[in-house]
C-alpha positions as CSV (number, residue, x, y, z in Angstrom):
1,X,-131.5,7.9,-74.2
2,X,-129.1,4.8,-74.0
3,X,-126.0,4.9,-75.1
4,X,-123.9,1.7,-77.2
5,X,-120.7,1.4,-75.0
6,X,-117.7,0.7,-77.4
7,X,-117.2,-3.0,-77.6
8,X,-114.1,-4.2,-76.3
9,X,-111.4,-5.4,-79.1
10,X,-111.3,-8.7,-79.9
11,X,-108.3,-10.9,-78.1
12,X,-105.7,-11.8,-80.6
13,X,-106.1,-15.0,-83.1
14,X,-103.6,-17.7,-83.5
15,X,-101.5,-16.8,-86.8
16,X,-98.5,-18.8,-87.9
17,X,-95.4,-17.0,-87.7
18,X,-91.8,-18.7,-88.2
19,X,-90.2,-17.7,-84.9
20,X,-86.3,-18.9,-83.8
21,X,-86.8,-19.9,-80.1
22,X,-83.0,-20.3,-78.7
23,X,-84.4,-21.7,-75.5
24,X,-88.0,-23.6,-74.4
25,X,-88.9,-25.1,-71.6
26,X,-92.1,-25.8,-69.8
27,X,-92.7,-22.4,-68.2
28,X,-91.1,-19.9,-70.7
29,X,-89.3,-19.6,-73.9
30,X,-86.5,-17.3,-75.6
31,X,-87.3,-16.2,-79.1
32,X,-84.7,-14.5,-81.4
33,X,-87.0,-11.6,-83.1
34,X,-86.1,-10.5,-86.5
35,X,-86.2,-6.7,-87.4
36,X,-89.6,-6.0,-88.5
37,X,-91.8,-7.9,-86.4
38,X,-94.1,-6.0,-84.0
39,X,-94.6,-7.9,-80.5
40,X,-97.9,-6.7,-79.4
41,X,-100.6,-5.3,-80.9
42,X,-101.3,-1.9,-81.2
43,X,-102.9,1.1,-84.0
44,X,-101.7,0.0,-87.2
45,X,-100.7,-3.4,-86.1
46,X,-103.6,-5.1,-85.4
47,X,-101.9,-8.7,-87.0
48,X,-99.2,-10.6,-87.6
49,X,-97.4,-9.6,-84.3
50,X,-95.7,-11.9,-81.6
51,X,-98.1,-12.0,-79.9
52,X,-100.2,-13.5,-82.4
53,X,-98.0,-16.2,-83.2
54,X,-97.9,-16.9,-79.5
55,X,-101.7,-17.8,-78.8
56,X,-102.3,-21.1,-77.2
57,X,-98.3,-21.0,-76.0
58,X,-97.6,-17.5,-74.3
59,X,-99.7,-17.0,-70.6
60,X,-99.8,-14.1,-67.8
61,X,-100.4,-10.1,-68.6
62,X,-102.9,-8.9,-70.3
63,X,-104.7,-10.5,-73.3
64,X,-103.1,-8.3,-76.0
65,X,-99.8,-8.8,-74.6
66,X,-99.8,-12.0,-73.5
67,X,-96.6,-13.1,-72.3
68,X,-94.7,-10.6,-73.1
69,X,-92.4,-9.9,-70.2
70,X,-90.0,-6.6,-71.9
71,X,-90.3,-5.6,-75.5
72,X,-88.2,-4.5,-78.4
73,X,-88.4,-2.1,-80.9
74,X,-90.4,-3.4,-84.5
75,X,-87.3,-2.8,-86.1
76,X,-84.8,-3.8,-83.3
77,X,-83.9,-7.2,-83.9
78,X,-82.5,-9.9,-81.2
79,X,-83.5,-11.5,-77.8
80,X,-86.8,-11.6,-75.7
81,X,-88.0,-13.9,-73.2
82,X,-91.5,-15.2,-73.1
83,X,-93.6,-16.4,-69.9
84,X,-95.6,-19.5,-70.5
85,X,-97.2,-20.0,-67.1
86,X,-98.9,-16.9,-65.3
87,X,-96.1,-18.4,-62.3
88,X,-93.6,-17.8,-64.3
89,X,-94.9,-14.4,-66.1
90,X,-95.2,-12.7,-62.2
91,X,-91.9,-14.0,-61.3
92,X,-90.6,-12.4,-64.7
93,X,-91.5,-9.7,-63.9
94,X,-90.7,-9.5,-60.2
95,X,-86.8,-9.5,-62.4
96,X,-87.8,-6.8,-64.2
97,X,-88.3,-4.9,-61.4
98,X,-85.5,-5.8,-59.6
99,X,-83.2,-5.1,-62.4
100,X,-82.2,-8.8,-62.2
101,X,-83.2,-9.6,-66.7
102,X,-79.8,-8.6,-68.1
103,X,-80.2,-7.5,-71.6
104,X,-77.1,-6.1,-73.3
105,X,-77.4,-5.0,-77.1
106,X,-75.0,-4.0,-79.4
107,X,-75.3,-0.9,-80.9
108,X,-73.4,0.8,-84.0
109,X,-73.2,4.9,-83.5
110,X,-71.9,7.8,-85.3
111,X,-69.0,9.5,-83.9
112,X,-65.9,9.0,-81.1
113,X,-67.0,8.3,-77.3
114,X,-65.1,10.0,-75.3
115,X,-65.0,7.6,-72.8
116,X,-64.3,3.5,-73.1
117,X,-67.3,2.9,-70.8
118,X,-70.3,5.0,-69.6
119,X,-73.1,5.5,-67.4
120,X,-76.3,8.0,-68.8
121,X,-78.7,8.3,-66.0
122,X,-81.4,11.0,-67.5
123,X,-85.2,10.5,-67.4
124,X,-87.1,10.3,-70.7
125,X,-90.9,10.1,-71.4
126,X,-93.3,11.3,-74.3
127,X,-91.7,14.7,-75.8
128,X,-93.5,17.7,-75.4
129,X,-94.1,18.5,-79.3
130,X,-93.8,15.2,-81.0
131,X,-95.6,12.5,-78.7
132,X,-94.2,10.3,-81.4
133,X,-90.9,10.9,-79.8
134,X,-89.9,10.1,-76.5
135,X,-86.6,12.8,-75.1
136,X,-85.5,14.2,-72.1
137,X,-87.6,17.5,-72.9
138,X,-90.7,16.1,-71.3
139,X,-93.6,16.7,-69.1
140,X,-93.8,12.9,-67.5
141,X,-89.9,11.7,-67.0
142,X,-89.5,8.4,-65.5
143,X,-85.9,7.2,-64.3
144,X,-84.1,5.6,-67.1
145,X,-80.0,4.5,-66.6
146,X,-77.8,2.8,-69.6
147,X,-74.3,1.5,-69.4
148,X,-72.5,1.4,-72.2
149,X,-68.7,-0.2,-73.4
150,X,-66.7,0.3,-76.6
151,X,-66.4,-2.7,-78.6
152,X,-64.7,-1.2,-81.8
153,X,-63.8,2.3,-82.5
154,X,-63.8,2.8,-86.2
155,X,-63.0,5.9,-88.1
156,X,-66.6,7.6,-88.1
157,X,-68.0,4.6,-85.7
158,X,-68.0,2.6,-82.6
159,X,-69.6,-0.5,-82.2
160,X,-70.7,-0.4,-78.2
161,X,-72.2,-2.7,-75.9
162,X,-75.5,-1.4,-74.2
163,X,-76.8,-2.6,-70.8
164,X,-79.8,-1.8,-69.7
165,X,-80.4,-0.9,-66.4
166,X,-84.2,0.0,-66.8
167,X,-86.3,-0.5,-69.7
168,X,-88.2,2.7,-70.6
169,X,-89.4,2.6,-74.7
170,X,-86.6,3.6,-77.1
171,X,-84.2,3.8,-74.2
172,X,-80.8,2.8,-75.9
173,X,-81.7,5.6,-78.7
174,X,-82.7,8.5,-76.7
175,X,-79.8,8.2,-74.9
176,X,-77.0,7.6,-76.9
177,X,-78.5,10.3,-79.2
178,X,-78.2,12.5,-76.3
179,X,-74.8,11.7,-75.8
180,X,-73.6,13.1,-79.6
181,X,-73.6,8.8,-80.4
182,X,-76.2,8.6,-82.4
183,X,-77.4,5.4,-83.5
184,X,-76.9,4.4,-87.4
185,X,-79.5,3.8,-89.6
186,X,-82.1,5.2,-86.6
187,X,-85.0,7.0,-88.7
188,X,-86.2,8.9,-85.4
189,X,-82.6,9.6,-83.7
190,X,-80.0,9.0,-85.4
191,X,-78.3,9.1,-88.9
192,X,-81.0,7.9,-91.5
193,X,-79.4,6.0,-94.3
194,X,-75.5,5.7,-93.0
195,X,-73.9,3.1,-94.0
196,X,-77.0,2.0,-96.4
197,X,-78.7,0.9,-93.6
198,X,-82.8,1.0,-93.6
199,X,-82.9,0.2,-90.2
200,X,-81.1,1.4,-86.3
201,X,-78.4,-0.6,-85.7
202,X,-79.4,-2.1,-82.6
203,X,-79.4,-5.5,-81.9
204,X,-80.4,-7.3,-78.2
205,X,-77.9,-9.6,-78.6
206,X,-77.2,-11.6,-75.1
207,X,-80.2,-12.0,-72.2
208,X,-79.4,-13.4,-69.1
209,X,-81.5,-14.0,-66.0
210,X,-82.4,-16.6,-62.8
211,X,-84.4,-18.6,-64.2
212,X,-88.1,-17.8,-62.4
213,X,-89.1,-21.6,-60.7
214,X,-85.6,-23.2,-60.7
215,X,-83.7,-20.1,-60.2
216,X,-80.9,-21.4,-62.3
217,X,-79.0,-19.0,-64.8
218,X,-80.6,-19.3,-68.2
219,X,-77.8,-17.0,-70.8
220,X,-78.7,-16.6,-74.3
221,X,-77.0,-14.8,-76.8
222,X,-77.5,-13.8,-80.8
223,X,-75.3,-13.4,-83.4
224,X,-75.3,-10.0,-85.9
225,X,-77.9,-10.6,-88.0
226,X,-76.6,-10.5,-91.8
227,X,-78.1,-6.6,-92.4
228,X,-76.1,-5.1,-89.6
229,X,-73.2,-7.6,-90.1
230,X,-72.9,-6.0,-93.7
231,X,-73.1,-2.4,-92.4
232,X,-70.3,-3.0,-89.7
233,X,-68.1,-4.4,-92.6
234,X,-68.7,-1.3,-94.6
235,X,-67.8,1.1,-91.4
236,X,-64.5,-0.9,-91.1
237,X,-63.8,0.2,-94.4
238,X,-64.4,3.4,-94.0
């Protein structure tokens, strides 16, 4: 008896999406992604991702995520960079590896650090009872270190600046969760709902790196986009 072997999915079609690039040149781009927008595809997101918007421009990886060098969060809004060559997509990620992509976000929490600065250095992976969650209680940790610097201390908040050191999926939360900081607005983590927020307050908001075939310095940064602009004013008032 022959078997039908499942047919691969299809590669992604071109879709227009209205994307802000901050920087473009030949080899690779920097796009500003709003809150809400998936970058790759995956279940339940087969369209209307980055990526999508992307065919014909982004090159290097695989097909469903062409391009993409790091990722953020569907409804993490801010910076990401974008290989356009499969030259500069291997040397992008050679960065990544090194720990050379700086990518500092700015996150609102609930609660008083106890520090002015940090360092969290604790492995996270898939959690044991919820693999919709990733936690330090897990069967498959993989190194994960975030830095961290008050910005504003509020009366029930603090507005921080996060660097990442790696990249491991819903880092920044995870961790400042684990830390009693959790992140506002964060439907998973943190506090769903404060400050009328329908979203985490996280927002990758300055990338800088070498740039791969010139190896000058190529620094973007992003303003507060006007949701988490409105929240912050409503935890100053606090």
């Amino acid at each position: 008896m022959e078997f039908e072997r499942p047919s691969e999915p299809l590669p992604p079609e071109r879709e227009e999406l209205e994307l802000a690039v901050v920087y473009e040149d030949e080899y690779l781009l920097v796009i500003d992604k709003p809150a809400g927008l998936v970058v790759h595809p995956a279940r339940g997101h087969e369209r209307g991702t980055l990526v999508h918007g992307l065919v014909g421009v982004a090159a290097g990886g695989e097909r469903e995520r062409r391009g993409i060098v790091h990722r953020l969060d569907r409804d993490t809004s801010g910076l990401l960079v974008v290989a356009k060559t499969e030259q500069a997509y291997a040397r992008l990620q050679a960065l990544v590896r090194k720990r050379a992509l700086e990518r500092d976000y700015l996150a609102l929490v609930r609660g008083r650090p106890r520090s002015l600065r940090g360092r969290i250095e604790a492995p996270i992976g898939r959690d044991r009872d919820d693999p919709l969650r990733q936690s330090l209680d897990t069967d498959k940790p993989r190194d994960a270190v975030t830095h961290f610097a008050v910005v504003e201390l509020l009366d029930e908040h603090a507005l921080l600046r996060v660097r990442l050191e790696t990249g491991r999926t819903h880092q920044v939360r995870v961790h400042l969760a684990a830390i009693e900081l959790p992140v506002s607005g964060d439907l998973v983590y943190g506090v769903k709902g404060d400050l009328g927020l329908t979203r985490q307050f996280l927002h990758a908001a300055r990338l800088a790196f070498p740039h791969p075939i010139s190896g000058e310095t190529v620094e973007c940064e992003s303003k507060l986009p006007a949701d988490l602009q409105a929240a912050l004013e409503r935890a100053r008032e606090h």
